[in-house]
C-alpha positions in Angstrom: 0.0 0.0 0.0 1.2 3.6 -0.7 1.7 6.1 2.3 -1.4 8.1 0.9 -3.9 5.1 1.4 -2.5 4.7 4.8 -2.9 7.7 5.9 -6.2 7.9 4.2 -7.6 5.1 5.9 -6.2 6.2 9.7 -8.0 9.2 9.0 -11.2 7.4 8.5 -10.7 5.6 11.6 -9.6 8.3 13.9 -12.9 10.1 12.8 -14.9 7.2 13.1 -13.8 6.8 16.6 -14.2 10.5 18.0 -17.9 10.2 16.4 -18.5 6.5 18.4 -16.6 8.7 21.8 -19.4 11.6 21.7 -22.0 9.6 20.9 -21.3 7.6 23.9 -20.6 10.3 25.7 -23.8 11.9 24.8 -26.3 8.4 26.0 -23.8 8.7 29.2 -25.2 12.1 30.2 -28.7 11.3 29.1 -28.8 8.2 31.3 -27.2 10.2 34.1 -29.4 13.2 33.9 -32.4 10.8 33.8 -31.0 8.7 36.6 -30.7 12.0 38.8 -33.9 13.5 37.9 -36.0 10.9 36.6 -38.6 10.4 33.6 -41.7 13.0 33.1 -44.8 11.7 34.8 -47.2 9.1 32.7 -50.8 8.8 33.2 -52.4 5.4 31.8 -56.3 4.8 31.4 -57.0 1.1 32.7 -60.4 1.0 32.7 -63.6 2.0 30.9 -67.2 1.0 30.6 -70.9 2.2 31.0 -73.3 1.6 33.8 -77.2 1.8 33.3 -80.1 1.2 35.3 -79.5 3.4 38.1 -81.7 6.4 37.1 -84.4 6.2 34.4 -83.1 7.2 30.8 -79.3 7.5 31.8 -76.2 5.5 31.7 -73.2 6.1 33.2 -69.7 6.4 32.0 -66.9 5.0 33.7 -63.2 6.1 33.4 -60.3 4.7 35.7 -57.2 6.5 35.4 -53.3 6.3 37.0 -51.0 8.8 37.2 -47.8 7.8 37.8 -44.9 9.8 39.0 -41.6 8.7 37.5 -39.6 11.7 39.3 -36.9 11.0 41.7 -38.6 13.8 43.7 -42.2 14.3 44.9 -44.8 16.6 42.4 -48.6 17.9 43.2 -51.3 17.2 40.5 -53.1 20.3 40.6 -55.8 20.1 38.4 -57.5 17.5 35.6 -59.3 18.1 32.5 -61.7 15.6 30.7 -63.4 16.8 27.2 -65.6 14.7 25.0 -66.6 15.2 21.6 -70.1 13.0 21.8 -71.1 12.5 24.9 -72.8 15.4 26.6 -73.0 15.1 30.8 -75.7 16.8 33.0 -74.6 19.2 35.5 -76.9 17.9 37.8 -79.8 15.0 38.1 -81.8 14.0 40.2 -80.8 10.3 42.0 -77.5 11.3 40.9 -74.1 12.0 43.2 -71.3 12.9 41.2 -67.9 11.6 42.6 -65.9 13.9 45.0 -64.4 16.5 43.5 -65.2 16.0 40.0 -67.6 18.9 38.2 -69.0 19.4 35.1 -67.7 22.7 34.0 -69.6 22.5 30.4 -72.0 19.7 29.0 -68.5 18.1 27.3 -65.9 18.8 30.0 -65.2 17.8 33.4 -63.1 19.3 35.8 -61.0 17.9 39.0 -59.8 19.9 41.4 -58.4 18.6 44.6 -54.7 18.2 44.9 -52.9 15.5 44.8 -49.3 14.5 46.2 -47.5 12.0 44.3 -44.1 10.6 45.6 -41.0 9.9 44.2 -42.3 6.2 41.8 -45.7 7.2 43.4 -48.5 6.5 41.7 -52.3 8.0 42.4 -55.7 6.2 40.9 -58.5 8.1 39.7 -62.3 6.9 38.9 -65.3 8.5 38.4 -69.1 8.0 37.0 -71.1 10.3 35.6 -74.6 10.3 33.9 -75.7 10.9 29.9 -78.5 10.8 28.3 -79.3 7.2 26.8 -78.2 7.0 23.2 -77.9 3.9 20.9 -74.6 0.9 21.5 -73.7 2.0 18.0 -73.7 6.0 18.6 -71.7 5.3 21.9 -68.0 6.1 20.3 -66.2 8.9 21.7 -62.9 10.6 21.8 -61.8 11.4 25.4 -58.8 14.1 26.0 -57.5 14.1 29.1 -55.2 16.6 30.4 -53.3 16.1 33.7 -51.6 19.4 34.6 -49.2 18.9 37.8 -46.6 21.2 39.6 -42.9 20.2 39.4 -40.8 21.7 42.1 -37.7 21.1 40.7 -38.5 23.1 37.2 -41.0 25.7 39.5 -43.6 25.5 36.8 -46.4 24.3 35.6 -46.1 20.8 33.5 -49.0 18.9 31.7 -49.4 15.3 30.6 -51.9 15.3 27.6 -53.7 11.9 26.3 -56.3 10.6 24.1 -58.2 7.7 24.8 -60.7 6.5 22.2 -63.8 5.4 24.1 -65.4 2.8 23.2 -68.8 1.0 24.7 -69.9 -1.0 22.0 -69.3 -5.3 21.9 -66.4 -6.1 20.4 -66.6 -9.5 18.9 
């Protein structure tokens, strides 16, 4: 081989080994910045369904919902938000309790707003019930966004976790 290909080809490897050094380098502080701090909060939905029968021309929907915290340090939910698109819920009915803290803030939104503590791999479940207007099994698709906003102390702000759960009542065969 001539000195040129030589010299050529340590080049190649010499670059080729800096690139390999800073991409380790770079996982490295990823993995020790998330090892620190931790991963942002999830939430998961891990339930949903319908009730009926309990007051005369109404079912209920039923949502069950976790939030887990995947900081290394404590954070505060401070508020949830639930909007549909189809179903509409009534402010208020008679033979009806809503859950605590949960409000209908407009026919397709409800509100939660008690705090809520979550420790460090803490996790918090959520459930709730509420009452619409009896439509058909086949009219009973919905979009559900959920938006978990919670207080991170380490940041001092205001973080959110949006999600969108496709709700879905009918049979599947």
């Amino acid at each position: 081989m001539d000195q040129v290909a030589i010299q050529l080809a340590q080049l190649v490897a010499y670059s080729m080994l800096t690139l390999s050094s800073i991409l380790v380098a770079s996982v490295s502080l990823m993995f020790g910045y998330r090892q620190n701090f931790g991963w942002k909060p999830i939430a998961l939905v891990t339930s949903h369904g319908f009730s009926g029968g309990k007051i005369e021309g109404y079912y209920g929907a039923t949502l069950d919902i976790e939030i887990w915290n995947r900081r290394r340090y404590p954070v505060v939910v401070r508020h949830i938000e639930v909007k549909t698109q189809v179903i509409e819920f009534e402010r208020s009915l008679k033979g009806s309790i809503y859950p605590d803290n949960w409000f209908v803030n407009r026919k397709n939104q409800l509100i939660y707003r008690t705090e809520i503590s979550l420790d460090p791999s803490g996790k918090a479940p959520l459930s709730f019930e509420l009452p619409f207007k009896k439509r058909t099994l086949d009219d009973l698709v919905d979009l559900f966004t959920i938006r978990i906003d919670y207080f991170d102390p380490r940041l001092a702000k205001l973080e959110a976790i949006d999600i969108e759960y496709k709700f879905h009542f009918a049979v599947v065969n």
